[in-house]
C-alpha positions as a Markdown table, in Angstrom:
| # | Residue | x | y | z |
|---|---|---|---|---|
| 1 | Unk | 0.0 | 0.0 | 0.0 |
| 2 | Unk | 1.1 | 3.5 | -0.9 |
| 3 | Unk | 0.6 | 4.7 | 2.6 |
| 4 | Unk | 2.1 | 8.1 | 2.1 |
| 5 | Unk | -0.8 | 8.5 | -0.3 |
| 6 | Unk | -3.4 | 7.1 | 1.3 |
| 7 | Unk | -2.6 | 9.0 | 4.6 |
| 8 | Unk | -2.7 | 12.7 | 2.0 |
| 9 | Unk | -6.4 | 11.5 | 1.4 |
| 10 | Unk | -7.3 | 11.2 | 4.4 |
| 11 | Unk | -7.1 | 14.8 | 6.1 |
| 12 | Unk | -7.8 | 14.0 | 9.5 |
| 13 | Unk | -4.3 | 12.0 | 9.7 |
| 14 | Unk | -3.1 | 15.8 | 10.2 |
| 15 | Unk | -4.7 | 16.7 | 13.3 |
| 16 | Unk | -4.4 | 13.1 | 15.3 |
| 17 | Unk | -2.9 | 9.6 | 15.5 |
| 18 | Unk | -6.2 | 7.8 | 15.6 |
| 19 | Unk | -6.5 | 4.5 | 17.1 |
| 20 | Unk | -10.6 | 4.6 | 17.7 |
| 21 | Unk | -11.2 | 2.9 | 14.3 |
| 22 | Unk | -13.4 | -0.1 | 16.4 |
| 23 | Unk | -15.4 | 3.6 | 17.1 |
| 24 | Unk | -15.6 | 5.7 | 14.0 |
| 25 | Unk | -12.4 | 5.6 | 11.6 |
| 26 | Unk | -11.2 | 8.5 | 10.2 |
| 27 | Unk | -12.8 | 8.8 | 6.4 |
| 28 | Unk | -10.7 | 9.8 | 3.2 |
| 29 | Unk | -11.3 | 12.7 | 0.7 |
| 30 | Unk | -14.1 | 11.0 | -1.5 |
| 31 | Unk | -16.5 | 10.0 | 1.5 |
| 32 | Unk | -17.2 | 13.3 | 3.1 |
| 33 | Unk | -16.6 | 15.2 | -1.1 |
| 34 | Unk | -19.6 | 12.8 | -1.6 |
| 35 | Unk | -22.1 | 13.7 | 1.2 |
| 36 | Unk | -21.2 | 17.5 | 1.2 |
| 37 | Unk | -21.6 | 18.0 | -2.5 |
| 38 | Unk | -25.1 | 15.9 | -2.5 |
| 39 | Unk | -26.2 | 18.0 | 0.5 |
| 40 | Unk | -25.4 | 21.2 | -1.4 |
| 41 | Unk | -27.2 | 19.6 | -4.0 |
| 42 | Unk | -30.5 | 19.2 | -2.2 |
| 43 | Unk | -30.5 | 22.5 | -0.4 |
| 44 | Unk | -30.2 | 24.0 | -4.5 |
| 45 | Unk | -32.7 | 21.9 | -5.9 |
| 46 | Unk | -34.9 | 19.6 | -3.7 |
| 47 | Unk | -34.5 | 16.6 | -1.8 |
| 48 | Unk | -36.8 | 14.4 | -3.8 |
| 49 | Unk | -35.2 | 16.3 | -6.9 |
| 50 | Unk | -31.5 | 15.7 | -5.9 |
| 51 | Unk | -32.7 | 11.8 | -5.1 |
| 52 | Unk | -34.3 | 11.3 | -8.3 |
| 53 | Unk | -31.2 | 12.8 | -10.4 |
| 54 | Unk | -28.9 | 10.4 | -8.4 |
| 55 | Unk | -31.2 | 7.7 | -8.7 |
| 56 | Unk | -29.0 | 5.0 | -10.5 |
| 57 | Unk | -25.7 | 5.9 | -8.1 |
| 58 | Unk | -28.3 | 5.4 | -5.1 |
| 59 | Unk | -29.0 | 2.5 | -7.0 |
| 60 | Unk | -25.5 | 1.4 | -7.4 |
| 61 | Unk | -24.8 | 1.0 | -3.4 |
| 62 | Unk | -26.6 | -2.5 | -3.5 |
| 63 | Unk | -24.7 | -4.4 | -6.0 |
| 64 | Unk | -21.5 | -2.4 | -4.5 |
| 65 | Unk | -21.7 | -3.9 | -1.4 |
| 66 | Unk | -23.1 | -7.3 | -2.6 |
| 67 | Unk | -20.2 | -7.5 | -4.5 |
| 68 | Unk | -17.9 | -6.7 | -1.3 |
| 69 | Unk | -19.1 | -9.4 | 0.6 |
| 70 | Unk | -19.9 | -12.1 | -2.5 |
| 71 | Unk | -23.6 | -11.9 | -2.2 |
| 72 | Unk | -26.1 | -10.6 | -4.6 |
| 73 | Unk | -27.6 | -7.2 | -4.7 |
| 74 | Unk | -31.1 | -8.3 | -3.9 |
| 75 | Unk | -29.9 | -9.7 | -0.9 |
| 76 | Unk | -28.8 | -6.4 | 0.6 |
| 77 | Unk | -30.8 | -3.6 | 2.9 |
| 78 | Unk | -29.6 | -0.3 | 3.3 |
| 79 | Unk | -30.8 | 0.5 | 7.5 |
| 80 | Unk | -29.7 | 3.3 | 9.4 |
| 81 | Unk | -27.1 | 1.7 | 11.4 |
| 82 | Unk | -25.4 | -2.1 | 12.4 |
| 83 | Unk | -28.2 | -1.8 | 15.3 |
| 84 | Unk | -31.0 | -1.4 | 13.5 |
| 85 | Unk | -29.9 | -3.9 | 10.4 |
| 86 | Unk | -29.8 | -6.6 | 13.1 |
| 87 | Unk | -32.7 | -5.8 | 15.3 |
| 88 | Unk | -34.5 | -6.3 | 11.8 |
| 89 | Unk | -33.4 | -9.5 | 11.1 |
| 90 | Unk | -33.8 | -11.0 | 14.8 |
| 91 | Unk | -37.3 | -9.9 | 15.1 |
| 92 | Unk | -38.0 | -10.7 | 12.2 |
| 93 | Unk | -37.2 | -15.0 | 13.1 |
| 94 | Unk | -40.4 | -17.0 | 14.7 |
| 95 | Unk | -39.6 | -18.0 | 17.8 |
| 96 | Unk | -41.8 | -20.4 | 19.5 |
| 97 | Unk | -41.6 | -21.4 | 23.4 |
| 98 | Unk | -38.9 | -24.1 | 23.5 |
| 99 | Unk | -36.7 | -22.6 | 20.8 |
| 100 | Unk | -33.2 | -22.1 | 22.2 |
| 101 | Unk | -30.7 | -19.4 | 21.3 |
| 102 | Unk | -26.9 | -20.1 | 21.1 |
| 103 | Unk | -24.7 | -17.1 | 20.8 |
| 104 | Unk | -21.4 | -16.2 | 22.5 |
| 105 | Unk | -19.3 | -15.7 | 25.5 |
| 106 | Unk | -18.2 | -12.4 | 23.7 |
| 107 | Unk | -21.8 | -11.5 | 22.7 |
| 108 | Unk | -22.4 | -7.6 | 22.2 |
| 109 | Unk | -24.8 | -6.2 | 25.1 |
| 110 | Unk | -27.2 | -4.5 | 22.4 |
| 111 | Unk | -27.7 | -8.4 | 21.5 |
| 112 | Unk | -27.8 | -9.9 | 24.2 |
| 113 | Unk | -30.3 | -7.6 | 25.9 |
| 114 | Unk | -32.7 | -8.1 | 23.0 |
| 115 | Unk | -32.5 | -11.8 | 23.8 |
| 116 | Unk | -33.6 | -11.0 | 27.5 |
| 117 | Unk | -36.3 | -8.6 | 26.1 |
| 118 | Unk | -37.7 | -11.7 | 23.8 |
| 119 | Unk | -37.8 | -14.1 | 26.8 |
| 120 | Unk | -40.1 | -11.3 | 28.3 |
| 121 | Unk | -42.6 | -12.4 | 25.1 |
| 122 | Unk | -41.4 | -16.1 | 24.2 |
| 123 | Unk | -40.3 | -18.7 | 26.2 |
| 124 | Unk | -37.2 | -19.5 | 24.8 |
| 125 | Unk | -34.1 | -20.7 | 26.1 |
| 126 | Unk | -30.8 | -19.0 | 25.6 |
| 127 | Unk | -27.4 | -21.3 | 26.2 |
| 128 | Unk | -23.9 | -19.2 | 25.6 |
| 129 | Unk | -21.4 | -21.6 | 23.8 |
| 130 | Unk | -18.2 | -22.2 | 26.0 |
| 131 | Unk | -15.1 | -20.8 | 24.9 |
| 132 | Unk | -12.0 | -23.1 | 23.4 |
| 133 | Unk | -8.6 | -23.2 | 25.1 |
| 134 | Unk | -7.6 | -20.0 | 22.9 |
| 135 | Unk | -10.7 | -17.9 | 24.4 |
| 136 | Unk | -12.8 | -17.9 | 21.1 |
| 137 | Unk | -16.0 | -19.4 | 20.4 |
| 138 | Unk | -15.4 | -23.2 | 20.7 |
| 139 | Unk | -16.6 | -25.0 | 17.6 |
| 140 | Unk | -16.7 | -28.8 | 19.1 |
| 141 | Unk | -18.8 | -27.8 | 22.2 |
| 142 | Unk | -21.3 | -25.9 | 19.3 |
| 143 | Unk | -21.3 | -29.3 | 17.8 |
| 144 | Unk | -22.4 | -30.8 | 21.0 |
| 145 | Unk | -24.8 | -28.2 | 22.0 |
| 146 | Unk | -27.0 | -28.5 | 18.8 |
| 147 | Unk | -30.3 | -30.2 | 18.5 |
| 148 | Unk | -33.8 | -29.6 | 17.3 |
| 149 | Unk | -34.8 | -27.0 | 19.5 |
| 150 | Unk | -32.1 | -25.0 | 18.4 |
| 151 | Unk | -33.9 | -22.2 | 16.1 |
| 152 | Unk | -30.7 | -19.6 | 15.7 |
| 153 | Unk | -27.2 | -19.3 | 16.0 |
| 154 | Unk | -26.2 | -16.1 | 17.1 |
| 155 | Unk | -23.1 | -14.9 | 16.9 |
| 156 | Unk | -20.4 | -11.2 | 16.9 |
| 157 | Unk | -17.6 | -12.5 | 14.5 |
| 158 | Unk | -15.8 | -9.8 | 16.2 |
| 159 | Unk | -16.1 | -8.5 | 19.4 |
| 160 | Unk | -15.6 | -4.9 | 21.0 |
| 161 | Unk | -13.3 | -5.3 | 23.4 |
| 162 | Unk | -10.6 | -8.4 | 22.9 |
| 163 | Unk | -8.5 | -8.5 | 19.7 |
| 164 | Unk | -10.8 | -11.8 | 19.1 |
| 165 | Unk | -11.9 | -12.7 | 15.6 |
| 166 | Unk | -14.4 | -15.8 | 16.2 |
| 167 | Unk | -14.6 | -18.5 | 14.1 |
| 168 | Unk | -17.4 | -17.6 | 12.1 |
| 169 | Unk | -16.7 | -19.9 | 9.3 |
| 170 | Unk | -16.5 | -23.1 | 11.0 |
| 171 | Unk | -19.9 | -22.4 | 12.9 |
| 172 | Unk | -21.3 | -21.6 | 9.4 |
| 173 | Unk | -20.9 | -25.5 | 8.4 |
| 174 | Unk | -22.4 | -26.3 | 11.8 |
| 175 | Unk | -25.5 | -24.2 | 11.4 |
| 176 | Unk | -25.8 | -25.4 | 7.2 |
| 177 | Unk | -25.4 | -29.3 | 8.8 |
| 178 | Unk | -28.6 | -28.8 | 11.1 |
| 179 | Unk | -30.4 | -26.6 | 8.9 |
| 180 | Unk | -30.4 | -23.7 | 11.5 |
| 181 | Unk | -31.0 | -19.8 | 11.0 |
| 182 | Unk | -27.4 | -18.5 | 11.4 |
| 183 | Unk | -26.8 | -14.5 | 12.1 |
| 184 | Unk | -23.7 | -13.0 | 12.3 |
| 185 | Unk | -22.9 | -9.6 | 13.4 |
| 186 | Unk | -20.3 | -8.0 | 11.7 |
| 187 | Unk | -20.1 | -4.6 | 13.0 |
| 188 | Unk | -16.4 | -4.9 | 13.4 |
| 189 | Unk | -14.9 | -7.2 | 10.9 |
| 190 | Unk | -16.8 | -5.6 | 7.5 |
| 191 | Unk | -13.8 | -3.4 | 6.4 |
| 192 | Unk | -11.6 | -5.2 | 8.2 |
| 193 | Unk | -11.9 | -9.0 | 7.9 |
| 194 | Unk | -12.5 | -10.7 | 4.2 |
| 195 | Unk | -15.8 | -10.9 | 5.0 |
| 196 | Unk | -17.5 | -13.7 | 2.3 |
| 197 | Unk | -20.9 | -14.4 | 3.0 |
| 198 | Unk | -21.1 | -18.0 | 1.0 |
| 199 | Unk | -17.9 | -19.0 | 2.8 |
| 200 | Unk | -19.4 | -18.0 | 6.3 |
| 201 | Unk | -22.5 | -19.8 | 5.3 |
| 202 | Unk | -24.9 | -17.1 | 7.6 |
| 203 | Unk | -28.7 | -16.2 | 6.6 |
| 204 | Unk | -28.6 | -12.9 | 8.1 |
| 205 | Unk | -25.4 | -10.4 | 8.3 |
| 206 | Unk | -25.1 | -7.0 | 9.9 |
| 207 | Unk | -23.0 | -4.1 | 9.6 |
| 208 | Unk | -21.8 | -0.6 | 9.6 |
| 209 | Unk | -20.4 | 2.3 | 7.7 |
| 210 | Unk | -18.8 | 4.1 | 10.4 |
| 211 | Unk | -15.6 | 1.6 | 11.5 |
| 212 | Unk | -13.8 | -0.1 | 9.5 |
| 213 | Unk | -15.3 | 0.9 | 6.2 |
| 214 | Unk | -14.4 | 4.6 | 6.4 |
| 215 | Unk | -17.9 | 5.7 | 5.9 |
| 216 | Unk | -20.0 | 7.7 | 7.6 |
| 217 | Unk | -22.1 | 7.6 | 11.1 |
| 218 | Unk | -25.2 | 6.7 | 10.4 |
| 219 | Unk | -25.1 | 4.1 | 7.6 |
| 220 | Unk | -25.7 | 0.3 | 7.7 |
| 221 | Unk | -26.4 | -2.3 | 5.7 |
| 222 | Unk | -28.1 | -5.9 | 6.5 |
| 223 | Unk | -27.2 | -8.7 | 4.2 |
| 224 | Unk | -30.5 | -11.6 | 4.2 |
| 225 | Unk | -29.4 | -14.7 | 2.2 |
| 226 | Unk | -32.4 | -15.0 | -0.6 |
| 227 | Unk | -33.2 | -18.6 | 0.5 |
| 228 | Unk | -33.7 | -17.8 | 4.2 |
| 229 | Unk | -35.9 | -14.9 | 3.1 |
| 230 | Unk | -39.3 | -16.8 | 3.1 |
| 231 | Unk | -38.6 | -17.8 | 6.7 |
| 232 | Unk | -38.3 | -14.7 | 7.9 |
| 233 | Unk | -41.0 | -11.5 | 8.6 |
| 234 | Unk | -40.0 | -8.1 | 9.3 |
| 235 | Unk | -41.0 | -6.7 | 12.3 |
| 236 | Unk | -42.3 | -3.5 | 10.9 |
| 237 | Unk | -43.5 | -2.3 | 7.2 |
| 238 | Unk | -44.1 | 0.9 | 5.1 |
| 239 | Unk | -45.1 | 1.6 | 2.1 |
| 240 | Unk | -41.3 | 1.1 | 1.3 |
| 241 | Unk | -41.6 | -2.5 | 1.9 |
| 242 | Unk | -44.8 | -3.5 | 1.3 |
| 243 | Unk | -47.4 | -2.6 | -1.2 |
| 244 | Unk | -51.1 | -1.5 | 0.0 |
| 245 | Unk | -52.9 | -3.8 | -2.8 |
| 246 | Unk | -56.5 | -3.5 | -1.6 |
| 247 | Unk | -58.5 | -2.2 | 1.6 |
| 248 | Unk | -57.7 | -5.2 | 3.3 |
| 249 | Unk | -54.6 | -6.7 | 1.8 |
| 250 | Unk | -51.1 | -5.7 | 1.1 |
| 251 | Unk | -48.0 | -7.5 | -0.6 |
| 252 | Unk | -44.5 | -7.5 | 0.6 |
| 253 | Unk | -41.6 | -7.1 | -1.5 |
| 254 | Unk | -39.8 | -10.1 | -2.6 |
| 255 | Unk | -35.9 | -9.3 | -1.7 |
| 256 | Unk | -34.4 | -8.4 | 1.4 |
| 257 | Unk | -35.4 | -4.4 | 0.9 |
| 258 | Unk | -38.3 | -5.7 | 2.9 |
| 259 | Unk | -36.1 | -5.2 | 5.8 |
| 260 | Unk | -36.0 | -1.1 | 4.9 |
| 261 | Unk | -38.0 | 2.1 | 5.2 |
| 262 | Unk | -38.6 | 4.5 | 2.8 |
| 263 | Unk | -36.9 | 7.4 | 4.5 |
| 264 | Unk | -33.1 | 8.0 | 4.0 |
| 265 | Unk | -29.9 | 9.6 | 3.7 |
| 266 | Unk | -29.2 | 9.8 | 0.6 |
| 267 | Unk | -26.0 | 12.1 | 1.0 |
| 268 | Unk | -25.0 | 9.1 | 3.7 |
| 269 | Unk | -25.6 | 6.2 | 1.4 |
| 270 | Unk | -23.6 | 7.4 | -1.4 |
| 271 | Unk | -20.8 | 8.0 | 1.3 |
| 272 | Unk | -20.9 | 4.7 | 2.2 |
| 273 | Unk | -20.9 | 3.2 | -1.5 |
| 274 | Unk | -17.8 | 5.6 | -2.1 |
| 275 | Unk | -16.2 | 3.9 | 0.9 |
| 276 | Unk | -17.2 | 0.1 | 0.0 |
| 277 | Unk | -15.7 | 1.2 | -3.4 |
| 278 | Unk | -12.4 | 2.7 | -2.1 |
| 279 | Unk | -11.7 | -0.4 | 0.1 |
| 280 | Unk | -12.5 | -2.3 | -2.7 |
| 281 | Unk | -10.1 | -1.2 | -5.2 |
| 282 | Unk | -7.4 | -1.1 | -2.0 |
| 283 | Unk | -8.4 | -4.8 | -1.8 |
| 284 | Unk | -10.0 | -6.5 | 1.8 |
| 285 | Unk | -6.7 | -9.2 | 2.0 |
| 286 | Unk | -4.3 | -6.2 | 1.6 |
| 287 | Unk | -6.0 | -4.2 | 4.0 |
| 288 | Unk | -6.5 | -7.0 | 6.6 |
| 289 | Unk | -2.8 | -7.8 | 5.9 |
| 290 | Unk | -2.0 | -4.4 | 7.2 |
| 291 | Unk | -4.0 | -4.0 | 10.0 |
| 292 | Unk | -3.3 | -7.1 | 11.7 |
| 293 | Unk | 0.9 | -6.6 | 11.4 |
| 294 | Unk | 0.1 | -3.4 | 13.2 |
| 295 | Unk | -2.0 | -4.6 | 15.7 |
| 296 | Unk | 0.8 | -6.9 | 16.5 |
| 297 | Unk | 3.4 | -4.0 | 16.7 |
| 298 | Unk | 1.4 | -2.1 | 18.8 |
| 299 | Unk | 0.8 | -5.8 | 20.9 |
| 300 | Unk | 4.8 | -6.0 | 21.1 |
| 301 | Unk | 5.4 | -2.5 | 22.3 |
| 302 | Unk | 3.3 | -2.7 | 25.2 |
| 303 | Unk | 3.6 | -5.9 | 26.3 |
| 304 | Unk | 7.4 | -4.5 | 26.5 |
| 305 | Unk | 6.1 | -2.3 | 28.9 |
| 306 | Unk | 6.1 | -4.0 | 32.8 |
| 307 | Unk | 2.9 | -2.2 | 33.6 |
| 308 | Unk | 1.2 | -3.1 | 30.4 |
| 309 | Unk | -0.7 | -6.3 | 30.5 |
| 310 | Unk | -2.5 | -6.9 | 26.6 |
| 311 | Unk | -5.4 | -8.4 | 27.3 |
| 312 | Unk | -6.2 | -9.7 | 24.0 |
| 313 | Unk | -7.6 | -13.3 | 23.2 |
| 314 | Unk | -8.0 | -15.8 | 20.0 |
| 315 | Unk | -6.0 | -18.1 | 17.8 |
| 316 | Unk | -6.1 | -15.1 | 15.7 |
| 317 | Unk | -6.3 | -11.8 | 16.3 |
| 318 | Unk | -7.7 | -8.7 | 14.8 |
| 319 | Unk | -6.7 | -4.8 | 14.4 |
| 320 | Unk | -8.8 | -4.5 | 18.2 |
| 321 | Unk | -5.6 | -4.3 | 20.7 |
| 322 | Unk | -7.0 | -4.2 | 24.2 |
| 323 | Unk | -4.5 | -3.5 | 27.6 |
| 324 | Unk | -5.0 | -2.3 | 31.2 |
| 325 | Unk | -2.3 | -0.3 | 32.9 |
| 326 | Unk | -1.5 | -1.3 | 36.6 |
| 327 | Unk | -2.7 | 1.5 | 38.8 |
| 328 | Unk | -4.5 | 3.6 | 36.5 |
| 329 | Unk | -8.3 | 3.7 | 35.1 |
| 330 | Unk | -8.9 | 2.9 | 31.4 |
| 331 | Unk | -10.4 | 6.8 | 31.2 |
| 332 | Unk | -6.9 | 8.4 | 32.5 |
| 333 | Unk | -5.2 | 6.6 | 29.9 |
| 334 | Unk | -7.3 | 8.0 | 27.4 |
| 335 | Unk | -7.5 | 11.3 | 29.0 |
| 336 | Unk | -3.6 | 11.4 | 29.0 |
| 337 | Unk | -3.2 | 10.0 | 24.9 |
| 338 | Unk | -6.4 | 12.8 | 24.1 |
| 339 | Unk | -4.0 | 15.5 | 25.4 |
| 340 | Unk | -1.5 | 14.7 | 22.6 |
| 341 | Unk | -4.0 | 14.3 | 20.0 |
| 342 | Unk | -3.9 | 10.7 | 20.8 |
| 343 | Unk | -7.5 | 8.6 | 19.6 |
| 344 | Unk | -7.9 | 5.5 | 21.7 |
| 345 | Unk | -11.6 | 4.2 | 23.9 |
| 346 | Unk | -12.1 | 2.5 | 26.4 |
| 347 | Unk | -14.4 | -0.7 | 26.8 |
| 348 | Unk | -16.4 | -1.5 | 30.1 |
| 349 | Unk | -18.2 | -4.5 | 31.6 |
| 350 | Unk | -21.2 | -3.1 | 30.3 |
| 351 | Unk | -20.4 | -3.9 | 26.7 |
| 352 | Unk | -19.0 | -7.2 | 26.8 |
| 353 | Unk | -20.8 | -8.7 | 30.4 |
| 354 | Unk | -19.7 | -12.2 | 30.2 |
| 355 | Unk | -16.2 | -12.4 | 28.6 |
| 356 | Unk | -15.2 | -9.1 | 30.9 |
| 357 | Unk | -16.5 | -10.7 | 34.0 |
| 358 | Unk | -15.1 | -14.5 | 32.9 |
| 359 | Unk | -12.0 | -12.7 | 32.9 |
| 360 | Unk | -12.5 | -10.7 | 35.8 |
| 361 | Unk | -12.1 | -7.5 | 34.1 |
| 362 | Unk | -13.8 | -3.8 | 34.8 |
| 363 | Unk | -12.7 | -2.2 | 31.7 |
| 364 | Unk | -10.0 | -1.8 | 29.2 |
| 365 | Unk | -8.6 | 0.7 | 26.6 |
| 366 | Unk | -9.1 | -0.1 | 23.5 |
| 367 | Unk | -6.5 | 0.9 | 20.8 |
| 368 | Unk | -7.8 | 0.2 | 17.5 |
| 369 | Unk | -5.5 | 0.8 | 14.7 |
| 370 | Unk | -6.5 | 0.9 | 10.5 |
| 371 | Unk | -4.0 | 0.3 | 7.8 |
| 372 | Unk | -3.1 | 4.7 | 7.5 |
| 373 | Unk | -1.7 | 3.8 | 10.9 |
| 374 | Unk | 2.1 | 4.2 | 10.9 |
| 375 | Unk | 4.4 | 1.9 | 13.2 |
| 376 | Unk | 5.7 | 6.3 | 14.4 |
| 377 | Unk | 2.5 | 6.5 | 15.5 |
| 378 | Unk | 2.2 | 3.4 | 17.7 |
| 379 | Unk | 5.6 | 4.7 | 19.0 |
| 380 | Unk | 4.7 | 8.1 | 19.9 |
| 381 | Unk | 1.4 | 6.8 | 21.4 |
| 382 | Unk | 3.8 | 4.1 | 24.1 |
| 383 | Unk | 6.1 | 7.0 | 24.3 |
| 384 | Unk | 3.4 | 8.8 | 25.6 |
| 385 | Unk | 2.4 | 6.7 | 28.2 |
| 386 | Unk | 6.0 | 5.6 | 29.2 |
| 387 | Unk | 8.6 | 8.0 | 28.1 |
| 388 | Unk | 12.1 | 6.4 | 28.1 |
């Protein structure tokens, strides 16, 4: 990669060394060109106006991400966020009483609390899958757990708070084998991770714009496989989704924008299809490539460090580098880096309940690195911490 270059397009590289790309990633030139010039656009001419003059670029955004992930274009929704793209496709499964739930030690707490809130309508049982001896999803005790009542396997490919990349793939054959609904949320590995829906084997995929993609807040996408579609019913409709055939009857669209609304941001989708594009023509195995040889940099550095204990898990590990300092809160560390210009978060119990308490930890900081990282930048951001 022609870092030099791709740093130039990317202005904000100017102002701070950003490692909150698990967050919101910094985006280059063409995303935020995009939006700005379509939202000058509307303001001159209309919003309807400006929508139906870029109606074949809108247009476009499907078969652009389709294509990033190896799916088709009628199998993608364009949502509002990775929330709501996978609050769509969960309520949108039939669960009976007696259906069970298998998901993760490493689940995300937006998920898992919307499990909770469905055992408050449906009596269903929800069993976490045991982690291997590397501290990822364990594939042979998934094997054991399955069995007829088991109506969905639920799953974050990669988590928020542990370098972890879970293997998504492997459970994909499990959950094809027993003919199970499989949903994968991949918030953080879509711009990231070469994420190939066919080799993953999920029904239902979620995602974002605003991590590793480069796009912008506010932008989502949910990928349905086409032949899980007739299983599933979305929550809600509009006349988006659904057409109003007679006073009593209406038909629902046949492909997985059934899962949208008709209200959007336009100037937001095209952001994100110029994003999708841009890591696209960079290529996903370069860019994953990248990441993860920083990650491990930044891993080395600190572990160099005698206060500095990584806390990172998985037989592979992603561009998510988590530590705790001895004697100091996850919130002073960031407060010190932000002084410096410095990017980094911090992850809590909240986020991740049962991997942070199996591991008895409160919190960590979370330094998340993208590939217009430099290995100066990981330096200065040590250096920082623990001058020499």
């Amino acid at each position: 990669m022609n870092i030099d270059g791709l740093r130039n397009a990317t202005p904000g590289t100017n102002d701070v060394n950003h490692f909150n790309n698990a967050g919101a990633s910094l985006p280059p030139h063409i995303v935020t060109d995009t939006i700005i010039n379509y939202l000058k656009e509307e303001a001159r001419f209309g919003g309807y106006e400006t929508a139906s003059r870029h109606r074949q670029s809108i247009e476009d955004t499907y078969s652009t991400i389709a294509q990033f992930i190896n799916a088709e274009a009628n199998e993608i929704a364009l949502l509002e966020n990775a929330t709501a793209a996978w609050n769509m496709a969960f309520f949108s499964i039939g669960f009976d009483d007696g259906d069970r739930i298998l998901t993760s030690m490493a689940e995300y707490a937006s998920n898992f609390i919307n499990y909770l809130k469905l055992r408050e309508q449906v009596d269903v049982q929800i069993d976490v899958i045991p982690n291997d001896q590397y501290g990822q999803t364990s594939v042979s005790a998934l094997r054991e757990m399955m069995g007829p009542r088991v109506k969905l396997i639920s799953i974050t490919h990669i988590p928020t708070n542990s370098g972890l990349v879970n293997p998504v793939e492997a459970i994909g054959k499990i959950a094809t084998e027993h003919n199970c609904l499989y949903l994968v949320d991949g918030c953080q590995s879509v711009g990231q991770y070469p994420v190939d829906v066919e080799k993953i084997g999920c029904d239902m995929l979620s995602a974002t714009g605003r991590k590793y993609l480069r796009g912008p807040r506010g932008t989502g996408f949910l990928y349905i496989n086409s032949d899980a579609l007739p299983q599933l019913n979305p929550p809600f409709l509009d006349l988006h989704a659904a057409e109003w055939t007679g006073q009593e009857t209406y038909k629902m669209r046949d492909d997985a924008r059934q899962f949208e609304n008709w209200e959007a941001n336009y100037a937001a989708i095209l952001g994100l299809k110029e994003a999708v594009h841009y890591a696209d023509d960079l290529g996903i195995t370069n860019i994953w490539k990248r990441i993860t040889k920083l990650a491990e940099k930044l891993r080395e550095k600190l572990s160099a460090v005698p206060a500095v204990t990584v806390q990172d898990i998985g037989q592979n590990r992603c561009g998510i580098v988590t530590f705790t300092v001895d004697g100091y809160a996850a919130n002073d560390i960031k407060g010190t880096l932000s002084e410096k210009n410095i990017n980094v978060s911090t992850s809590s119990q909240n986020s991740t309940l049962l991997d942070m308490q199996q591991r008895n930890l409160k919190e960590v900081i979370r330094a998340s690195v993208h590939y217009y990282n430099t290995e100066e930048e990981l330096g200065k951001m040590v250096n920082v911490l623990f001058p020499k």
